[in-house]
PAZAPA-4460 file (N, C-alpha, C; in steps of 0.05 Angstrom, whole numbers, plus 32768, in hexadecimal, padded with zeros to 4 digits):
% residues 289
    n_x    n_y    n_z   ca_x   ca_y   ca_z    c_x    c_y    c_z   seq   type   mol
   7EBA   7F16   80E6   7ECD   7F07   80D7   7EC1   7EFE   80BD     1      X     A
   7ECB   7F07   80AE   7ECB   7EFC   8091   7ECA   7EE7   8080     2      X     A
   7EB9   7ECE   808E   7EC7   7EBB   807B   7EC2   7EAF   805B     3      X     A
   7EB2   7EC2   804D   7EB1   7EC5   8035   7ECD   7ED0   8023     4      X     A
   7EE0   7EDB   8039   7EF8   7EE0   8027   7F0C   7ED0   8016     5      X     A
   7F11   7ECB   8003   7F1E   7EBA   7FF7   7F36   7EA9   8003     6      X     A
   7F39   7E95   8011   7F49   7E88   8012   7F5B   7E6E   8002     7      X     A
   7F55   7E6B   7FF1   7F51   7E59   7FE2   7F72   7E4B   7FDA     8      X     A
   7F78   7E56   7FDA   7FA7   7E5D   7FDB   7FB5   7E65   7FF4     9      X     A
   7FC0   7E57   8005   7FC6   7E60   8014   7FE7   7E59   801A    10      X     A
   7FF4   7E68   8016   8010   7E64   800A   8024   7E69   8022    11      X     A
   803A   7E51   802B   804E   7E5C   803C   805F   7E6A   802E    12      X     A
   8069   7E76   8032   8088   7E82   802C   809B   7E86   803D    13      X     A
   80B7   7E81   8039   80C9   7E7F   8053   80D8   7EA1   804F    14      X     A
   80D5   7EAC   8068   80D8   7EC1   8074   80F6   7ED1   8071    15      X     A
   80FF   7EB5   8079   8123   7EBD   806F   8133   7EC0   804F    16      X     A
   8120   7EBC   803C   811D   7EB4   8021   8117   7ED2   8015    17      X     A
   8122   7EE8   8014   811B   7EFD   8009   8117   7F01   7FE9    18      X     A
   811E   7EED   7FE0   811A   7EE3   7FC3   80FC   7ED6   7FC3    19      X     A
   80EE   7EC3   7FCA   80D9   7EBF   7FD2   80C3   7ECA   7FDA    20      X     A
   80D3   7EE9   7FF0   80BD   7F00   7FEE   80AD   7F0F   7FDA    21      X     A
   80C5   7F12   7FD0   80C7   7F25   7FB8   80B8   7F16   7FA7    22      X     A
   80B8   7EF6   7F9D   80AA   7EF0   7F8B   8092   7EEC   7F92    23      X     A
   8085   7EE3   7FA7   806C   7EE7   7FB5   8059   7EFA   7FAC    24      X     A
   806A   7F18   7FA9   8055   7F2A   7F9A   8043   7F20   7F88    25      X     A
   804E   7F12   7F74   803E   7F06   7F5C   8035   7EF7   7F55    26      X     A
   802A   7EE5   7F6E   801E   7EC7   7F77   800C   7ED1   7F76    27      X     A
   7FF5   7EC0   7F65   7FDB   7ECF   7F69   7FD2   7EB3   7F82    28      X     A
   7FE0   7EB5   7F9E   7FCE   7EA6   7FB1   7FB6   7EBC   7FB5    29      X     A
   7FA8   7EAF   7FC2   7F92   7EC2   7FD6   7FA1   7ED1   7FF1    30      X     A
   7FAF   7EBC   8008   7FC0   7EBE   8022   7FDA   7EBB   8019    31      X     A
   7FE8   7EC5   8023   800D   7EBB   802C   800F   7EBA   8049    32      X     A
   8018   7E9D   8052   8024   7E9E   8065   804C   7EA4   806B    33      X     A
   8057   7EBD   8077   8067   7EBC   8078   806D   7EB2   8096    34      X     A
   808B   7EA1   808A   808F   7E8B   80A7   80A1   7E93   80AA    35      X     A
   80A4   7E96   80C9   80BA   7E98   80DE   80C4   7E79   80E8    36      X     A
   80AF   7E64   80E9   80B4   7E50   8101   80C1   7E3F   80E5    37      X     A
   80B5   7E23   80D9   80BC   7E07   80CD   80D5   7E0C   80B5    38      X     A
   80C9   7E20   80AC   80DC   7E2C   8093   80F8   7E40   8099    39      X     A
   80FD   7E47   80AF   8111   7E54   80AF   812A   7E4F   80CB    40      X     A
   8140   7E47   80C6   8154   7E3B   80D4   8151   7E52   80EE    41      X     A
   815E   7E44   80FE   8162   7E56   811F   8174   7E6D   811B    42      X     A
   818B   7E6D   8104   819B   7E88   8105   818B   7E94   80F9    43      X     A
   817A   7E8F   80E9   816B   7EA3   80D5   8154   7EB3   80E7    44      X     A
   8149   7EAB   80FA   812D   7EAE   8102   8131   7ECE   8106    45      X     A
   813A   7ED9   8109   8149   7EFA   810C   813C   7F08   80F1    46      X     A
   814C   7EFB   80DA   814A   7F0B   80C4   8130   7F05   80C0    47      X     A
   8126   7EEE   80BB   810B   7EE9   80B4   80F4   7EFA   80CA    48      X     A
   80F5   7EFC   80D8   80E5   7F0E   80EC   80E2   7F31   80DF    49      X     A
   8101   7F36   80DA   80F6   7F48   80CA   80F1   7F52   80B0    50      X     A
   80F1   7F41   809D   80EB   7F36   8079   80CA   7F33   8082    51      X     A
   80CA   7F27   8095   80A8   7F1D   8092   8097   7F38   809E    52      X     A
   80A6   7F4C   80AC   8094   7F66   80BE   8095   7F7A   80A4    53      X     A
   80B2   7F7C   809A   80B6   7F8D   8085   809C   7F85   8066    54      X     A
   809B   7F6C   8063   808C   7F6C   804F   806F   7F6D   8056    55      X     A
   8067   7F67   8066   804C   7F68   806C   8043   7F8B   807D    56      X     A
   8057   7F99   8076   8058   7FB5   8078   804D   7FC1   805C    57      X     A
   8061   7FB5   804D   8066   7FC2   8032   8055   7FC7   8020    58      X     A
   803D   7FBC   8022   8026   7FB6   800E   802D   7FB8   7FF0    59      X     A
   8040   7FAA   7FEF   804A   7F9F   7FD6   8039   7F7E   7FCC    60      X     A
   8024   7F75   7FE1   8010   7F5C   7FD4   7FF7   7F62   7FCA    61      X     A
   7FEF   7F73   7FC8   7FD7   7F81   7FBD   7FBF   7F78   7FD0    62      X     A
   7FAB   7F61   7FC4   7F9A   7F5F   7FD8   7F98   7F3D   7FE2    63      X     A
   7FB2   7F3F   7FDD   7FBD   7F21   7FEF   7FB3   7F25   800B    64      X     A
   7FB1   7F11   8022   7FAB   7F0F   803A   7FCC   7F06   8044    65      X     A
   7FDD   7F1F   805A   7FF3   7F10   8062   7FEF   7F0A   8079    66      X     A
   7FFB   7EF5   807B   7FF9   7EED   80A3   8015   7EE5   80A3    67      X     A
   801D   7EE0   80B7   803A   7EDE   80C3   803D   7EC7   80D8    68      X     A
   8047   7EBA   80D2   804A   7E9C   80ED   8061   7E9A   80F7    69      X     A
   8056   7EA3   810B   8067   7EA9   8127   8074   7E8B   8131    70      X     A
   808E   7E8D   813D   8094   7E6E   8149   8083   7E75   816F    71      X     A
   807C   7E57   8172   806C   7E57   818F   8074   7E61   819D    72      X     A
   806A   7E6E   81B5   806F   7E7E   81CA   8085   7E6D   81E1    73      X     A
   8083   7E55   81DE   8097   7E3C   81EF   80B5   7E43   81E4    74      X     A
   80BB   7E50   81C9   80D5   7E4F   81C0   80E1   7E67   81C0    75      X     A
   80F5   7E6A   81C2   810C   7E81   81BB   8106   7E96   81AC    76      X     A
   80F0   7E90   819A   80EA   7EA2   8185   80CF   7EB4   8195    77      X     A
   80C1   7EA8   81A2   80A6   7EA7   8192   8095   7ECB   81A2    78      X     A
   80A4   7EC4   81B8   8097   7EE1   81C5   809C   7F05   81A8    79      X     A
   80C0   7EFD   819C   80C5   7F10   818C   80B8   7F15   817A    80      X     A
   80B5   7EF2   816C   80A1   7F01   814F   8084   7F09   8161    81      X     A
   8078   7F0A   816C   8062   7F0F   8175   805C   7F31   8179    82      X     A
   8070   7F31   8181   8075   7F56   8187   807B   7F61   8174    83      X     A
   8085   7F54   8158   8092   7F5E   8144   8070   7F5E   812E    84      X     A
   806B   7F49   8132   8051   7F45   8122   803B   7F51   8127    85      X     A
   8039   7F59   814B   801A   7F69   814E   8019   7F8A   813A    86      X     A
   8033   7F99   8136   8035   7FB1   812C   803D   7FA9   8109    87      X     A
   803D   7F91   8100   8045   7F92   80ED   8036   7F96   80CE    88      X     A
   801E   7F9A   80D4   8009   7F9F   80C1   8003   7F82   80AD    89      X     A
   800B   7F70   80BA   7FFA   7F5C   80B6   7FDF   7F57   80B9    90      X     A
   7FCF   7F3B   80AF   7FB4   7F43   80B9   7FB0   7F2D   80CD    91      X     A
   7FC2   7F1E   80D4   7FBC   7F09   80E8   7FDA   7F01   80E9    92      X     A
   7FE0   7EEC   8101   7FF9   7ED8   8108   7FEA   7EC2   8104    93      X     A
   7FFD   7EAE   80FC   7FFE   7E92   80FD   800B   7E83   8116    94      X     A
   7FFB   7E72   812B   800A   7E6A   813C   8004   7E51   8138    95      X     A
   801D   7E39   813B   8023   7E26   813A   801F   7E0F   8155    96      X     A
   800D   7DF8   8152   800D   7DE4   8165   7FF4   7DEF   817A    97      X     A
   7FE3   7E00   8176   7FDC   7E0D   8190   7FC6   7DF9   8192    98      X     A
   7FC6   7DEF   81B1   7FB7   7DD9   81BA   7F99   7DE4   81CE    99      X     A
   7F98   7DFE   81DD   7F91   7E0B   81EC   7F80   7E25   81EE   100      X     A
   7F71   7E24   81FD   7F6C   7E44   81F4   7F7A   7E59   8203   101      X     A
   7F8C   7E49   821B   7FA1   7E5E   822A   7FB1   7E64   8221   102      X     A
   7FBC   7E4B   820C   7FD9   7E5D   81F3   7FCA   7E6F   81EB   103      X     A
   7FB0   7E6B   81D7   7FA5   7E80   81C7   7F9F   7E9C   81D7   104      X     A
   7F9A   7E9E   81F2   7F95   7EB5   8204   7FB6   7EC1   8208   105      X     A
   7FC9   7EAE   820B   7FE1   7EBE   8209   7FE4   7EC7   81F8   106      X     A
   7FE6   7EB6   81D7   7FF4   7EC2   81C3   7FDC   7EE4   81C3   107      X     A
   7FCA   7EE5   81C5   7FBB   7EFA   81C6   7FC7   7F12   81D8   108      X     A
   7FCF   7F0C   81F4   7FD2   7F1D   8209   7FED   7F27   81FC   109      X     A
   8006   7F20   81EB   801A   7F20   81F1   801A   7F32   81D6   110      X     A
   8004   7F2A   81BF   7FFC   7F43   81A5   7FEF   7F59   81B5   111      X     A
   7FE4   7F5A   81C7   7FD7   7F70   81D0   7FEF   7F85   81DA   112      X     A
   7FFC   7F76   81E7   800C   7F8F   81F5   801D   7F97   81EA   113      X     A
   802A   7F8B   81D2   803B   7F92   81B5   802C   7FA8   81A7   114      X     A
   800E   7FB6   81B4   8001   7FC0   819C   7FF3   7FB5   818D   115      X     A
   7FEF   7F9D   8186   7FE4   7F92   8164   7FC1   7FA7   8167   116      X     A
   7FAC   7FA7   815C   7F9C   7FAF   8152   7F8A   7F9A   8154   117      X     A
   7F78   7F9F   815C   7F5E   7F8E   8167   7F53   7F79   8152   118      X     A
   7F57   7F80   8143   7F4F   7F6B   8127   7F6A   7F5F   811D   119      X     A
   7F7E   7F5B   8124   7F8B   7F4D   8117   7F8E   7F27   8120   120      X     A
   7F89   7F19   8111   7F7C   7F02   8112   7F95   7EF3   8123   121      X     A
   7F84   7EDD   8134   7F9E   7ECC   8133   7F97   7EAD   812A   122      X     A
   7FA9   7EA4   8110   7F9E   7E88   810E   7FA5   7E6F   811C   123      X     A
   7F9B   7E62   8120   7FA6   7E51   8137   7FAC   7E32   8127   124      X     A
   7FBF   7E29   8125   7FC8   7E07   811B   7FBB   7DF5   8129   125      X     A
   7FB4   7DE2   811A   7F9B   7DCC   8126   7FAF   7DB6   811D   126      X     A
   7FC4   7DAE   8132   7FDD   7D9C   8122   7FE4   7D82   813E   127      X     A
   7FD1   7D7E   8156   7FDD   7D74   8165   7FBF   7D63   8169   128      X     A
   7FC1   7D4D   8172   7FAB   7D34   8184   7F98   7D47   8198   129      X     A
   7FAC   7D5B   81A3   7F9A   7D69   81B8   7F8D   7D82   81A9   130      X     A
   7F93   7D8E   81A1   7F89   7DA5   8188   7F6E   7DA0   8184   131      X     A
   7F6C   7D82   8177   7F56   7D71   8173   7F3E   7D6C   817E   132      X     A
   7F4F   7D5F   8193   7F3A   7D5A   81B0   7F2B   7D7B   81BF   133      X     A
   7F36   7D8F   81B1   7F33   7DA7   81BE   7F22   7DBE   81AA   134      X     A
   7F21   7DB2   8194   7F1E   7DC2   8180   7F00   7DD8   8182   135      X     A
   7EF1   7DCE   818D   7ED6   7DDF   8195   7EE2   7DF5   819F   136      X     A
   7EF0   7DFC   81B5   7EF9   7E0E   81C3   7F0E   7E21   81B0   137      X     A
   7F17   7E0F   81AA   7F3E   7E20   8199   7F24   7E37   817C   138      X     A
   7F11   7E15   8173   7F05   7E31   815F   7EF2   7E4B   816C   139      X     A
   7EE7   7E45   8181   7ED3   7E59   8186   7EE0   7E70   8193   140      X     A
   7EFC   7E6F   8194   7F15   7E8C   819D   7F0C   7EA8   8188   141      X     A
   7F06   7EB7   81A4   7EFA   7ED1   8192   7F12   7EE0   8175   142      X     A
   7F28   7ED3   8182   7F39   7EEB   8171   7F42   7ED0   815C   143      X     A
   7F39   7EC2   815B   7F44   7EA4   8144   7F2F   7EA2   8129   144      X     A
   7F3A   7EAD   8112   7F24   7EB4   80FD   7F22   7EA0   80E9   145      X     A
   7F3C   7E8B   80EC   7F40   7E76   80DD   7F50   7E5F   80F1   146      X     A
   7F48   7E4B   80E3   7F5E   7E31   80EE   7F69   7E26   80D9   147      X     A
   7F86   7E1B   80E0   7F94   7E17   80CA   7FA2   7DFC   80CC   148      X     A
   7F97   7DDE   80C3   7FA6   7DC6   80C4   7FC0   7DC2   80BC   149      X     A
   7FCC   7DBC   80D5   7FE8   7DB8   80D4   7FE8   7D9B   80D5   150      X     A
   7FE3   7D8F   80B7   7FE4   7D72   80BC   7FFA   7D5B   80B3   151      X     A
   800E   7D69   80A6   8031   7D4D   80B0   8031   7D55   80D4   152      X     A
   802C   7D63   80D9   8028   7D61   80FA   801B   7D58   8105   153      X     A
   8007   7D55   8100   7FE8   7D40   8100   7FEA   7D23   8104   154      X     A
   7FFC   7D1F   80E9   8001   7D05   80E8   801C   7CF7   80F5   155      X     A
   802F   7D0D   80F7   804B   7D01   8108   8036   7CFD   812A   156      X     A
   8030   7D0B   8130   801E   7D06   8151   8008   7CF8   814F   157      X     A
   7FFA   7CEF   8138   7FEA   7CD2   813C   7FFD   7CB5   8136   158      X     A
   8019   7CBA   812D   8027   7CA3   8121   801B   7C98   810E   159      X     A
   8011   7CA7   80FA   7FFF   7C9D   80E4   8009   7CA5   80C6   160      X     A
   7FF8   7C96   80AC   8006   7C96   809A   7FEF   7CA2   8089   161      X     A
   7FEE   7CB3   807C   7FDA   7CC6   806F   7FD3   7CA6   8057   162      X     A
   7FD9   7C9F   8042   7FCB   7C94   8036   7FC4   7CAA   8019   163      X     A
   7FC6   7C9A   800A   7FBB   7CAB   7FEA   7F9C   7CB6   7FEF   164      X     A
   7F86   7CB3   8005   7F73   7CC0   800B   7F6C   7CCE   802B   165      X     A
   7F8F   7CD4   8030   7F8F   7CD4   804C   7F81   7CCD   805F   166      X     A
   7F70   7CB3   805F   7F5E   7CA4   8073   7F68   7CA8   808C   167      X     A
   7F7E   7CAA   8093   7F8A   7CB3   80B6   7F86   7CBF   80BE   168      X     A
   7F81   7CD3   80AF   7F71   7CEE   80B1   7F5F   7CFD   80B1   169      X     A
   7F50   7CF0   809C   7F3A   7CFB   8095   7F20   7D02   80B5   170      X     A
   7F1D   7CEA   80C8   7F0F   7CEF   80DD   7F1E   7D0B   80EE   171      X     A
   7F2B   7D0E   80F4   7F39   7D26   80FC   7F35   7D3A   80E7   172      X     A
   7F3F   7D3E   80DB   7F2E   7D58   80C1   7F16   7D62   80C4   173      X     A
   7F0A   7D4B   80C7   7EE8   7D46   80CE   7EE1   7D5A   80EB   174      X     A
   7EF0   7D53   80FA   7EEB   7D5A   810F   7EF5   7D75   8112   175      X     A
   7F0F   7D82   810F   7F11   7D95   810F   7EFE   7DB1   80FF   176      X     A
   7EF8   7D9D   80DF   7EE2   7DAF   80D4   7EC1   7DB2   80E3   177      X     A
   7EBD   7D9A   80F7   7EA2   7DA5   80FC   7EAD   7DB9   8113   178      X     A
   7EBE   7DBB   8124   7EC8   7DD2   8137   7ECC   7DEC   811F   179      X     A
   7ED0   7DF2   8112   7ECD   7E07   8104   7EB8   7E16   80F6   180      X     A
   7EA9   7DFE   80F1   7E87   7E00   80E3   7E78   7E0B   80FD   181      X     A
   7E75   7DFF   8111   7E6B   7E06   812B   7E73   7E26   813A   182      X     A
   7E92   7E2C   8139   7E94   7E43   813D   7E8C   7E59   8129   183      X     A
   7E88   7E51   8111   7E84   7E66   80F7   7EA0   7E6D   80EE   184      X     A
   7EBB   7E64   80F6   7ED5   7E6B   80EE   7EE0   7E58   80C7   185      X     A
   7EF2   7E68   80BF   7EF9   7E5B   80A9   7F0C   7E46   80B4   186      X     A
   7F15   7E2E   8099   7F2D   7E1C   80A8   7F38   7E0E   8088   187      X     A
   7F4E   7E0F   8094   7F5A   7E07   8071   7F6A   7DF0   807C   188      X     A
   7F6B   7DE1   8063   7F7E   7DC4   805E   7F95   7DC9   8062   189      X     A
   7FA1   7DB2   806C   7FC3   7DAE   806A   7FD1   7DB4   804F   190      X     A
   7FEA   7DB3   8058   7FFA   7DAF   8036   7FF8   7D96   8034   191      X     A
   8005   7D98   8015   8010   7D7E   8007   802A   7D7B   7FFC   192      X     A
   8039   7D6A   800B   8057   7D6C   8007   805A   7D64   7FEC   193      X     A
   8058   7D57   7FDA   8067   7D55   7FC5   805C   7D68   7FA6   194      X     A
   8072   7D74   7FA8   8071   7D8D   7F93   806D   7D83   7F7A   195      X     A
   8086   7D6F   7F77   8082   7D60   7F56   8063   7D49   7F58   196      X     A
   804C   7D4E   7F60   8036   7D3D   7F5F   801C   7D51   7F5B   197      X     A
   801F   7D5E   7F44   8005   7D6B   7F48   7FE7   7D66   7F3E   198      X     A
   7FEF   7D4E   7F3A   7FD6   7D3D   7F33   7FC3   7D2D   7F5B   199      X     A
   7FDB   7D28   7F69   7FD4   7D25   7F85   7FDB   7D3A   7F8F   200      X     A
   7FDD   7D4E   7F8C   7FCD   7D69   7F8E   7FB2   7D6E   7F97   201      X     A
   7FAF   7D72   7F7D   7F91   7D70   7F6D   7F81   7D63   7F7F   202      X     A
   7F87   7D4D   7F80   7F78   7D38   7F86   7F69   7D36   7FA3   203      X     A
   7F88   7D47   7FB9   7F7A   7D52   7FD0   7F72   7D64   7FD6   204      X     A
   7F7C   7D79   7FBD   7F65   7D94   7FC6   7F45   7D92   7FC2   205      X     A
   7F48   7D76   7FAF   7F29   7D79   7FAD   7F21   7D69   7FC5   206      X     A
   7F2A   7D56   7FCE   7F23   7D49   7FE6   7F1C   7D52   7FF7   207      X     A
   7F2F   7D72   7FFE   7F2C   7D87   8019   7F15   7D8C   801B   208      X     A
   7F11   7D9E   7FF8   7EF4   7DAF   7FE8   7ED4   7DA2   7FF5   209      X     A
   7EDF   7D84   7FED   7ECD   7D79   7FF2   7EC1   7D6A   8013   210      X     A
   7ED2   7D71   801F   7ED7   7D71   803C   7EC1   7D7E   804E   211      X     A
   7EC8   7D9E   803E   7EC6   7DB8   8046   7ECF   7DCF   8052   212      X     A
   7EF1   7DC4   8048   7EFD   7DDD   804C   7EFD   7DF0   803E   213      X     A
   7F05   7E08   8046   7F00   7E1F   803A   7F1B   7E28   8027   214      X     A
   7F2E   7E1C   8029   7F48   7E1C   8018   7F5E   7E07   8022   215      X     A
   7F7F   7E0E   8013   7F8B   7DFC   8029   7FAB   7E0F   8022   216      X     A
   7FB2   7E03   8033   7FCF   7E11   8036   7FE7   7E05   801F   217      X     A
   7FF7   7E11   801C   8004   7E0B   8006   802B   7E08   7FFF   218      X     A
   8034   7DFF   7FFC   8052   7DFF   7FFE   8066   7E08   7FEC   219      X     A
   8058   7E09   7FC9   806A   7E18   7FB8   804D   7E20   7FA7   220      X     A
   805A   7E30   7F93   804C   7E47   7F8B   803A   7E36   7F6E   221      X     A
   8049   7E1B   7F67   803B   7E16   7F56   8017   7E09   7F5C   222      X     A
   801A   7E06   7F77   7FFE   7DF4   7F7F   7FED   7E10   7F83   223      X     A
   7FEE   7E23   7F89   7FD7   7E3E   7F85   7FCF   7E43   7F6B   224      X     A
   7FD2   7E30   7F59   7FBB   7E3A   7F44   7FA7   7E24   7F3F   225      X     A
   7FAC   7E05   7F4E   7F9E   7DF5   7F4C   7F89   7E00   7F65   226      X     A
   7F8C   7E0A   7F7E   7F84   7E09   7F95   7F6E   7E24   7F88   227      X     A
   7F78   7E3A   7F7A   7F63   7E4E   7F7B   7F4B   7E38   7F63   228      X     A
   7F4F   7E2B   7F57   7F3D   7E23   7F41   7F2F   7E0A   7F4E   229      X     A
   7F38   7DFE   7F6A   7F2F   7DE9   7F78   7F14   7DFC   7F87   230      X     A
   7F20   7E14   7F96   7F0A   7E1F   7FA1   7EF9   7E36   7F9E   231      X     A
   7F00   7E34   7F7A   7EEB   7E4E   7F75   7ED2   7E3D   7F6C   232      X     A
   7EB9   7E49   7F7A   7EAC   7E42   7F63   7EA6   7E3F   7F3C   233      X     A
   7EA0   7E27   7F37   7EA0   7E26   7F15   7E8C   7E33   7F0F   234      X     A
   7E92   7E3A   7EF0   7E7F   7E4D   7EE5   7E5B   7E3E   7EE3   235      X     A
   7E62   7E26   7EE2   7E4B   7E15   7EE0   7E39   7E1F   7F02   236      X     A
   7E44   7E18   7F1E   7E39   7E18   7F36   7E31   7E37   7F33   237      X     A
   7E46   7E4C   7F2B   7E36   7E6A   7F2C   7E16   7E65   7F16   238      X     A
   7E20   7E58   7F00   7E06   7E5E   7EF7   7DEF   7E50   7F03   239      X     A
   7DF5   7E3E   7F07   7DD7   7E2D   7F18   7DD2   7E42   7F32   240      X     A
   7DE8   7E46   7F42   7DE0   7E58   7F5C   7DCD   7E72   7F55   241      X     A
   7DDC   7E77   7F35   7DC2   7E93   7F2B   7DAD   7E8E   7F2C   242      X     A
   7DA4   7E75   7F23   7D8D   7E6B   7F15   7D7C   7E62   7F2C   243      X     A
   7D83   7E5D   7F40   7D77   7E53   7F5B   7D6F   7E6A   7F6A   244      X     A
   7D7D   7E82   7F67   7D77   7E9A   7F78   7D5E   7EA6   7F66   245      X     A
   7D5E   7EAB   7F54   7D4E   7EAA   7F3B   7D35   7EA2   7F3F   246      X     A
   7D39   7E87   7F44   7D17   7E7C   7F44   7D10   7E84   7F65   247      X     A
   7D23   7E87   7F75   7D1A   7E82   7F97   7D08   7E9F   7F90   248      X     A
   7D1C   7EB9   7F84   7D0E   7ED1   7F7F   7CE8   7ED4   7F78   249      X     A
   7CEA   7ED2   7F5B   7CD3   7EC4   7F4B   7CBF   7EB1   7F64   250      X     A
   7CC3   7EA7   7F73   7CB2   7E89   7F7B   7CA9   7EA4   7F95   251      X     A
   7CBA   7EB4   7F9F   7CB4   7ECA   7FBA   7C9C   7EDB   7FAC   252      X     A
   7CA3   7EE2   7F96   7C95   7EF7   7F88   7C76   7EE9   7F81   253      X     A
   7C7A   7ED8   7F7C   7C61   7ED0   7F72   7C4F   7EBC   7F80   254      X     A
   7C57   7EC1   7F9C   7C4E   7EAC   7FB2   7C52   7E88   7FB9   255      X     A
   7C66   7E89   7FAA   7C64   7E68   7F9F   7C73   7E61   7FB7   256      X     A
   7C73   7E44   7FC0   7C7F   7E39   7FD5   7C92   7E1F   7FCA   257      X     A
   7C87   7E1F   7FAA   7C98   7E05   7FA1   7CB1   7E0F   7F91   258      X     A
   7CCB   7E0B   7F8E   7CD7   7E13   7F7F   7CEE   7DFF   7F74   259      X     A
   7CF2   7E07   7F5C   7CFE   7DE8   7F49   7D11   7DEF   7F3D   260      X     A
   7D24   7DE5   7F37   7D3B   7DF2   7F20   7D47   7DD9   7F17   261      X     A
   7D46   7DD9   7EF8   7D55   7DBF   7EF1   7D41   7DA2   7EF3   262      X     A
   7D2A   7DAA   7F01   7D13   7D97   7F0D   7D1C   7D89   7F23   263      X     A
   7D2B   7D9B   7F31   7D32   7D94   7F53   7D28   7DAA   7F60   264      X     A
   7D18   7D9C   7F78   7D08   7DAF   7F8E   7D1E   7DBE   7F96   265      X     A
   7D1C   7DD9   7F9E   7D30   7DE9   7FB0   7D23   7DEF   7FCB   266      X     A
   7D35   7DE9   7FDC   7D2F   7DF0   7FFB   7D44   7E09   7FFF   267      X     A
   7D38   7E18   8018   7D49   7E20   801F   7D66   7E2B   8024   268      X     A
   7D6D   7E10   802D   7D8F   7E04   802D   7D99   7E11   8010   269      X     A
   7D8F   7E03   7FFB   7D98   7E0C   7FE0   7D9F   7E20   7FDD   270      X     A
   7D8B   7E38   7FE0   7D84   7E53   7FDE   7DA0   7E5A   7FE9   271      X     A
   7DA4   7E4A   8009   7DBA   7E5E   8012   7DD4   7E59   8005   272      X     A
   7DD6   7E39   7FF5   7DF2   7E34   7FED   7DEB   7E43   7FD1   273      X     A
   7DE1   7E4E   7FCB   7DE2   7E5E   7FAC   7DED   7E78   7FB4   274      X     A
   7DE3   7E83   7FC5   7DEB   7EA3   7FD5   7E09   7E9D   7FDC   275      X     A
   7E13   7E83   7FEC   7E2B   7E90   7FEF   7E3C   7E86   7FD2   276      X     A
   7E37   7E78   7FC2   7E47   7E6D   7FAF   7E47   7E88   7F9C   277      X     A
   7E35   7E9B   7F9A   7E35   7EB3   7F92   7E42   7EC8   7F9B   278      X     A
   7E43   7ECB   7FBB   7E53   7EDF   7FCB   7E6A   7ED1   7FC4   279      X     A
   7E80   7EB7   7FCB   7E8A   7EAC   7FC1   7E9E   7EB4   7FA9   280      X     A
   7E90   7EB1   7F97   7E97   7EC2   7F72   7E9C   7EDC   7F7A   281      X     A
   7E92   7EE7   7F88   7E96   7F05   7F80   7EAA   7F09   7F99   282      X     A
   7EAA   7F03   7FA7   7EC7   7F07   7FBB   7EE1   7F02   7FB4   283      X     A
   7EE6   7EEB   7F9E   7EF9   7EDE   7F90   7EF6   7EF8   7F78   284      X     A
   7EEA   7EFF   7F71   7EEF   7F14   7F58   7EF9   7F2C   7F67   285      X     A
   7EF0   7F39   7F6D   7EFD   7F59   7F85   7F14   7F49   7F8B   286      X     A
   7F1D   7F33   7F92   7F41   7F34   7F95   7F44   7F37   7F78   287      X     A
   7F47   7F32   7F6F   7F4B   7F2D   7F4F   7F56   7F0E   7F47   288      X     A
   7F41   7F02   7F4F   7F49   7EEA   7F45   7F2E   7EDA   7F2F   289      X     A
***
């Protein structure tokens, strides 16, 4: 699993919205999530099932990442999109609320026998108290390549009030991110409901950034250009990361054990956050961003 791949935008789009598909092409997110479950009414769930198989067929996103979010296996829906999604040339499903690793073994068993393809991911929602309490397990799921905070769900099931620095939250974030760090899986931030605030936007993508998530999910198309510029590296961090690989080089070559940049010792650790802030850059460039 990949987790150097660019996540950095991670965009719903509603499924029943064929106008929305269509404009999606030209989102420069990194991911699209197309939704079956929150975004699309119960008469619709039909059409959207197949807008979301049909487009993530079409390779009309270039080198967008599509995944598809299936409604839970508990509802009316959820067994169909699953069968609809394992053949659909997506590269993962989105499943919603999953608390378990026996949902996650179903939602698996039930893509298997639909056909899906051994690598197609399944992301699992980290949106419930128990999710939480469980999260070592839910991340270390062989076929789970990312986790994805479902957090106005987070907060309706703690009865809690996010706050301008979401303090209600933040220990849960916490926790779900060291279950992800520990398995080696990626995990991205919640949305942010208000569209007209893109200054508190901003404000929590860098919060996530600085968290250590690896991106965050997204609700209209204007917040993916703050989100790719929240989690690309700046031109400034590539250049110091050059300059550190640089001297680690130089200091190997010439036997040295001390190494300085800027007239800060470099350890180790450094060395490795310069390599990936480098792999990093160049993974974000090959999409074309």
């Amino acid at each position: 699993m990949n987790d150097l791949r660019p996540r950095r935008s991670v965009l719903y789009m509603p499924a029943a919205n064929e106008r929305a598909l269509d404009k999606a092409r030209t989102i420069p997110a990194d991911a699209l999530i197309l939704d079956l479950e929150d975004a699309v009414a119960p008469d619709a769930k039909d059409a959207a099932r197949s807008n979301a198989c049909a487009a993530a067929a079409s390779g009309d996103y270039g080198n967008r990442e599509i995944t598809i979010r299936c409604n839970a296996l508990a509802t009316p829906w959820g067994a169909d999109d699953l069968a609809a999604a394992a053949t659909s040339g997506a590269q993962a499903v989105v499943i919603p609320k999953i608390e378990s690793v026996d949902e996650l073994n179903a939602v698996v068993t039930h893509l298997d026998a639909a056909g899906a393809p051994a690598d197609l991911g399944v992301w699992a929602m980290v949106e419930t108290p128990t999710a939480i309490a469980d999260i070592r397990s839910i991340a270390a799921h062989p076929r789970v390549p990312v986790l994805v905070m479902g957090t106005n769900d987070l907060l309706k099931e703690l009865r809690a009030e996010a706050g301008a620095n979401r303090e209600a939250l933040v220990p849960h974030l916490a926790a779900a991110l060291l279950g992800a760090r520990e398995a080696g899986k990626v995990i991205l931030d919640g949305v942010y409901n208000d569209v007209r605030d893109p200054d508190g936007f901003l404000a929590e993508a860098e919060q996530g950034r600085r968290l250590g998530f690896d991106g965050k999910t997204l609700i209209h198309p204007s917040q993916v250009d703050p989100a790719n510029d929240t989690w690309a590296p700046s031109t400034e961090a590539v250049d110091h990361a050059e300059r550190v690989i640089a001297a680690f080089e130089a200091a190997e070559a010439e036997g040295r054990g001390v190494i300085t940049v800027d007239g800060r010792m470099i350890e180790n650790l450094h060395v490795d956050n310069a390599r990936r802030v480098l792999a990093t850059a160049r993974a974000i460039a090959e999409l074309g961003g």
